[in-house]
N, C-alpha and C positions, 0 to 999 in steps of 0.2 A: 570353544576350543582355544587353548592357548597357543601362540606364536609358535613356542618352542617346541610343540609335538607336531608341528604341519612343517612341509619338506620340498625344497627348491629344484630338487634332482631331476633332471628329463628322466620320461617315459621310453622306453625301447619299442619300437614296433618293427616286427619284418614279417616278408613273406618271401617267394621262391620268385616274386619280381616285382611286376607295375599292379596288380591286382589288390592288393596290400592297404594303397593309395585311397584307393575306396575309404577302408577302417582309418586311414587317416586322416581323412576328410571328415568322415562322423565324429573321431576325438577332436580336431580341432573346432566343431562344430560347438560340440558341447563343451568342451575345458579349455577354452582359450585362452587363458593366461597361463598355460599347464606349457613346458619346454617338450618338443619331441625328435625320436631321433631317428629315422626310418633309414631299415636296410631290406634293399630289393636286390635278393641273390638271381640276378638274372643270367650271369656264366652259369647256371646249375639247374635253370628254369626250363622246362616245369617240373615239379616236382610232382606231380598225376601220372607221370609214367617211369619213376624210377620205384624200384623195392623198398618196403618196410625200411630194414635196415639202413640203407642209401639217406632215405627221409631222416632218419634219428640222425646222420653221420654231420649232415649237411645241416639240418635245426641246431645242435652241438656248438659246431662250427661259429655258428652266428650269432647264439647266445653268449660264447666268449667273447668275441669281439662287443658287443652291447653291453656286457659286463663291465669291459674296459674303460667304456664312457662311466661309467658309476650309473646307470639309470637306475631308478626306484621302482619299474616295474616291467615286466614284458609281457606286449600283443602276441600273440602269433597270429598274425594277422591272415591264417592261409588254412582254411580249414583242412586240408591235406595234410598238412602239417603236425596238425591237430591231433587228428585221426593217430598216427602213425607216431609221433615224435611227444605229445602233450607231458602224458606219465612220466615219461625217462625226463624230460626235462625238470618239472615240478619235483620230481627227486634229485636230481643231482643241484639245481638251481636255489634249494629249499630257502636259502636267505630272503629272496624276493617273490612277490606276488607274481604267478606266470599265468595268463588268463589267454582262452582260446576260442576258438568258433565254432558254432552249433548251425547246422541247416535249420532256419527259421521253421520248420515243419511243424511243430506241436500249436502257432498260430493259426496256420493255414491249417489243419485239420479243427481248430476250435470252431474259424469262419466256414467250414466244407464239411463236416463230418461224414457225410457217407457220399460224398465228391468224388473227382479225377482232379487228383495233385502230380503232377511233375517235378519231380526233382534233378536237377540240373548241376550235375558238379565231375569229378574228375572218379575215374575209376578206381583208386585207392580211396577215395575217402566213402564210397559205394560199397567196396566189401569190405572194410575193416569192422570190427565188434562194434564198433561205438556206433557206427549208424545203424547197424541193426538192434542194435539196443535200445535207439531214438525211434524207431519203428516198433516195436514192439509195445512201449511205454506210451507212444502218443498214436497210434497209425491205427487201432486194430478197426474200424470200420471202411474208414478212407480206400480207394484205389491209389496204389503209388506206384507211380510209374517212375522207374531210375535211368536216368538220360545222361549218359558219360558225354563230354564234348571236348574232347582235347583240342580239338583244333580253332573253337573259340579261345582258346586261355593265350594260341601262339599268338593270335591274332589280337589282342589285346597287349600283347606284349610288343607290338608293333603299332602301339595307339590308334589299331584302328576299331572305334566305335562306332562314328554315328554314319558312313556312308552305306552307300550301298553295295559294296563289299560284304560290308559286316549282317547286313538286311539278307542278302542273299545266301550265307555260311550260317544264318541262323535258321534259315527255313529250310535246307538240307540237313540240318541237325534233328528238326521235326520231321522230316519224312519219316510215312506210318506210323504217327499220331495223327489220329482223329482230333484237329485242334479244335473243332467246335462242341466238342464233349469236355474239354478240359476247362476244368473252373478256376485251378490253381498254379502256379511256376513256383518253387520255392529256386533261391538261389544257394545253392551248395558250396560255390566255389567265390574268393572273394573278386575275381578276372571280371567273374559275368556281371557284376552289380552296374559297374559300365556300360554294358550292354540292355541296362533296362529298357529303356525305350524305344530301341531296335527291337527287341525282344515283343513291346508291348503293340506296337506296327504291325507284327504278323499278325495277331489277337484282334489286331481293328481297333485296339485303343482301351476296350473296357478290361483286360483281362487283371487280376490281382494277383500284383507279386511280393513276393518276401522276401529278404535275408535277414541272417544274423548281425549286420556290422551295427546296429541300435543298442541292441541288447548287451552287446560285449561292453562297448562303451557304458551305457549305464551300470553291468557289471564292475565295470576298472572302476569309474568315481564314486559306485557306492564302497568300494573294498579296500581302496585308498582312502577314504572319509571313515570305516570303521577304524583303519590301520595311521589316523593322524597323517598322514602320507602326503595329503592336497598340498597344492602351493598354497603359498601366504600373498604371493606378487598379484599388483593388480595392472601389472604390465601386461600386452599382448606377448605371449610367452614363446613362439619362435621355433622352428623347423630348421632340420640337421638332413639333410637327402645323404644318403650312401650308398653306392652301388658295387657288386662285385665284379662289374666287368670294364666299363669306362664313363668317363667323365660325359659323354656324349648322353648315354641314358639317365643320369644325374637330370640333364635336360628334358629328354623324354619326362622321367616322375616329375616334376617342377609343372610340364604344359598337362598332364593327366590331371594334377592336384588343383591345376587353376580351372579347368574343365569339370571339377567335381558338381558341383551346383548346379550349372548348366546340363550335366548328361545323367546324372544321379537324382535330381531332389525332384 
């Protein structure tokens, strides 16, 4: 591939806050020399408890601004988002590659086929088409259990992960689950990927969890290498934090993203 079809431009990535952080810890994982530019709307967070509409008004929003940067392609780093906001952006955005998040679920039904899977994610993205369409398509043996948790997403938005706070607001979340029937957690929402291993503590350690932020990523560098798109640089390629409410949570995402590896891998 020649010089001149490969392309220097940051990456966009946002989510409705620090949850995002996650998908941008996996891109910089894998495309490190790649530039990126992360906005965590966290005056407007969470986006699991506002409307349809609300969600398209507010993804809009922030896709303009991203645009503004010139980036070469946009995350949405927030499966809510996804759910709600993907289509209207992918049309209106149609210049650039806009790639979204999938509840890792058609994995964990490959590894469980006639299992108890839990899916964990925010009440919009639970009843919108697209997940029941992801049920449909991959689900039909599986027991799926759908586990809304809003109050893990505030609570991540507050960096707290790995104490016992967080141990304790996750095992209130499973009250009336049977957890020693449960073979699977997928993670719906990109807040909880943070919460893996608080999550994997209730479980006793062996349980297997999923998300989507893998897959997206190898989605973006396989669709940006069909589209000439990849950098050329073989520099570490560098991180842009933006947030919509202040400079103080700039910091917050900054000690999330250093804590990736350590609370994520």
């Amino acid at each position: 591939m020649s010089l001149s079809m490969l392309d220097n431009r940051p990456i966009g990535i946002f989510d409705s806050g620090m949850g995002g952080i996650s998908v941008l810890g996996e891109a910089i994982r894998q495309m490190p020399n790649e530039k990126f530019i992360y906005y965590g709307d966290s005056a407007n967070a969470p986006y699991g408890e506002k409307t349809t509409a609300q969600i398209i008004d507010l993804s809009d929003r922030v896709c303009e601004k991203l645009i503004a940067y010139d980036v070469k392609a946009i995350v949405i780093a927030c499966n809510t988002a996804t759910s709600a906001a993907a289509e209207y952006l992918r049309e209106k955005f149609a210049q650039i590659p806009i790639l979204g998040m999938e509840p890792a679920l058609k994995p964990a039904v490959q590894e469980h086929p006639h299992g108890t899977i839990v899916v964990m994610a925010t009440e919009v993205t639970l009843r919108e088409k697209k997940f029941a369409a992801l049920m449909q398509r991959t689900a039909a043996q599986a027991k799926v259990i759908k586990l809304p948790c809003p109050s893990l997403v505030r609570m991540v938005e507050r960096s707290v992960v790995t104490s016992p706070e967080a141990e304790l607001e996750i095992t209130n979340c499973f009250q009336g689950i049977d957890t020693d029937s449960v073979n699977a957690v997928v993670l719906g929402c990109t807040h909880f990927v943070f919460l893996r291993k608080a999550i994997r503590t209730l479980f006793g350690g062996s349980l297997q969890i999923y998300d989507g932020n893998a897959g997206t990523i190898n989605n973006l560098k396989m669709t940006l290498e069909q589209k000439g798109m990849l950098t050329h640089s073989e520099n570490e390629g560098g991180v842009t934090l933006l947030n919509s409410k202040n400079d103080a949570y700039n910091l917050q995402m900054q000690q999330l993203l250093d804590l990736y590896e350590q609370v994520v891998i």
